[in-house]
N, C-alpha and C positions, 0 to 999 in steps of 0.2 A: 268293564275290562278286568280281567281275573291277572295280575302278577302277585310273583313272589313275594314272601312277607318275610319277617325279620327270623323266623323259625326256623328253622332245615325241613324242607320237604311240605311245608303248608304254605298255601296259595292265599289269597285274599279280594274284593272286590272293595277297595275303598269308596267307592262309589255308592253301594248300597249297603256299608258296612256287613259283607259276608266273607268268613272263613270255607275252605273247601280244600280238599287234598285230589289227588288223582289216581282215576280209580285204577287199583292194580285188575279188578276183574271187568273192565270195559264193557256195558250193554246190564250190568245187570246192580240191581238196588239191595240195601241190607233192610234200611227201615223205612222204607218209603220216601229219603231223602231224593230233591231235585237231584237231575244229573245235567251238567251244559257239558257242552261241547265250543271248543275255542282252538282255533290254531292245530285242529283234528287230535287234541287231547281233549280227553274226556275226565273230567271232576266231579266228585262226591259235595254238594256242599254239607258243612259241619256244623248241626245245630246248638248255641253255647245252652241255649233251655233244655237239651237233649243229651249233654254229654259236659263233663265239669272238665272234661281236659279241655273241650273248648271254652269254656267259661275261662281257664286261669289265662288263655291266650287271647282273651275280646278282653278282658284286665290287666292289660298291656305286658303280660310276662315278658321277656324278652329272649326266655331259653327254656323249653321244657326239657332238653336233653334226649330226646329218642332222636336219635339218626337215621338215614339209609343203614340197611345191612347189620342193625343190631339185634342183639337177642334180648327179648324185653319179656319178664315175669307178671301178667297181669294176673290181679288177686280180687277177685271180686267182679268178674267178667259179665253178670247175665246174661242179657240176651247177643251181644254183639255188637250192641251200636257204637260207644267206641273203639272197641278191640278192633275194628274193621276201620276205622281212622288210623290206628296204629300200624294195623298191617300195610294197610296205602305207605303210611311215612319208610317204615322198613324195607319196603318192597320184596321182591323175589328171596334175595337173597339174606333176609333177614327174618326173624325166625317171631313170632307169639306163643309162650305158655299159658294160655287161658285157663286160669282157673276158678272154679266154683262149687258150692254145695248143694244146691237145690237141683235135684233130677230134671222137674220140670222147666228152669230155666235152662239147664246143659242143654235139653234136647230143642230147643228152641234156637239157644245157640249153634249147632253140631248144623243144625237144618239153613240158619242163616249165612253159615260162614263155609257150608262145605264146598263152594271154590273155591278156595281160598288154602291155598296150598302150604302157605308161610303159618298156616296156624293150628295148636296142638288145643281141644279141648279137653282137660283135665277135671274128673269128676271127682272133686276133696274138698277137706276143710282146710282153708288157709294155714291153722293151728294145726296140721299134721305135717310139719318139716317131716318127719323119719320116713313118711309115708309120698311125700313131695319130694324126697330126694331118689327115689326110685325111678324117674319121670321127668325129672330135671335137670337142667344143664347150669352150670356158672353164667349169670347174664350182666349185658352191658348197663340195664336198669331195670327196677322193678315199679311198679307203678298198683299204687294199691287205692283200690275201692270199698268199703267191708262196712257195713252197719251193724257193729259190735261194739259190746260196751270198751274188751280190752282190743280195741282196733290198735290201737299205740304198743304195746306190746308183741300182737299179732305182725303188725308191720317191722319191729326191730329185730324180732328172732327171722324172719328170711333173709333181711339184710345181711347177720351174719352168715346164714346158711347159705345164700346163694348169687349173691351180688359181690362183683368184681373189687379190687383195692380199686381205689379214688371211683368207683360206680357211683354211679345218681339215682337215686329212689325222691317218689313224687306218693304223698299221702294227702289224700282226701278224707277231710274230718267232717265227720256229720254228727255237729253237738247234740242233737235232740238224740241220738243212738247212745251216746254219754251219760248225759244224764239232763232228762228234760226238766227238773226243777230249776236249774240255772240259766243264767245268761249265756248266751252263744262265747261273747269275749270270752269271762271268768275261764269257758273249759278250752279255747284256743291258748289262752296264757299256759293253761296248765300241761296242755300238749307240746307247746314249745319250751316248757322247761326241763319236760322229761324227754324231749326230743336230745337237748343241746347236749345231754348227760351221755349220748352214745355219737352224738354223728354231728357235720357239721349243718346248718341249716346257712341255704345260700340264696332262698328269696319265699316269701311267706304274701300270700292274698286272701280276701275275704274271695267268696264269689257273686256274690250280688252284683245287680240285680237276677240272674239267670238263678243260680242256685239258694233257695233260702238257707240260713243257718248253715253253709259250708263254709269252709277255709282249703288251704292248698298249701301244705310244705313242700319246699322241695331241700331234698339234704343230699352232702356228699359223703360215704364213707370214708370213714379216717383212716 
């Protein structure tokens, strides 16, 4: 039986411990995920080994902060698989800036996501704000994905550029893109201390088991 979970806008099967949202484009698949059908709504489910936003949510977060109807900056989109959970949570009337560098993953994305009406693909580099602000709107959150070594940097200048006062931004850190001579801890320490220096951090996860060597900030700007 699929009820609501503690999220806004994500679904759950405590039963067989599954996450699933609903699908804003009804009848049709992004990555192969199951679709059920319950109560003639029809859900996506959300794989946490396929997508770390599900991962911080099977980690019992208790708030990712993307709502219905908000404008959310993804940075680090690939192919789609969870911009299109975002887009479900947002719905209609709430907006995605997908962005990304790789051509061959944009066109992959453009191809997966083109019913999907609520969502803008954006072909750049996370590190071109001047060029990102051509393109982009003030958003309720930014949600960043990026295997870069200065992902933490990367992630602090959009904040300023383009995330609302008291906005929520959500950073997925992937240590081995840091630096893989170290321990995974040593460089989350070191992320959350040059996080605390600009923004407020208001709940921190490993992701394991689903994602190895990640973690999950989520901060509020000040």
């Amino acid at each position: 039986m699929i009820s609501k979970s503690k999220i806004f806008e994500v679904y759950e099967d405590k039963a067989r411990n599954k996450l699933f949202t609903v699908n804003l484009t009804p009848g049709k698949k992004v990555y192969e995920e199951p679709l059920v059908t319950q109560n003639n709504i029809e859900y996506r489910e959300w794989d946490p080994y396929s997508s770390k936003l599900a991962a911080l949510i099977a980690n019992k977060c208790q708030n990712i902060f993307i709502r219905k109807n908000d404008f959310v900056l993804y940075l680090g989109s690939s192919t789609g698989t969870t911009v299109s959970h975002v887009s479900d949570i947002v719905g209609k009337d709430g907006f995605v800036f997908a962005v990304d560098l790789a051509p061959r993953v944009m066109r992959d994305l453009i191809f997966n996501l083109e019913a999907r009406k609520n969502t803008a693909p954006i072909l750049e580099s996370a590190n071109h704000i001047n060029e990102l602000m051509e393109r982009i709107s003030i958003v309720d959150v930014i949600y960043q994905d990026i295997a870069q070594k200065n992902q933490v940097d990367i992630f602090l200048k959009n904040i300023s550029a383009f995330l609302k006062k008291d906005g929520y931004a959500l950073l997925a850190v992937k240590a081995r893109s840091i630096d893989v001579t170290r321990k995974p801890k040593q460089i989350f320490n070191e992320v959350r201390e040059q996080l605390e220096n600009e923004v407020t951090i208001v709940d921190y996860r490993t992701l394991e088991p689903y994602q190895k060597d990640h973690a999950m900030f989520a901060v509020k700007k000040k």
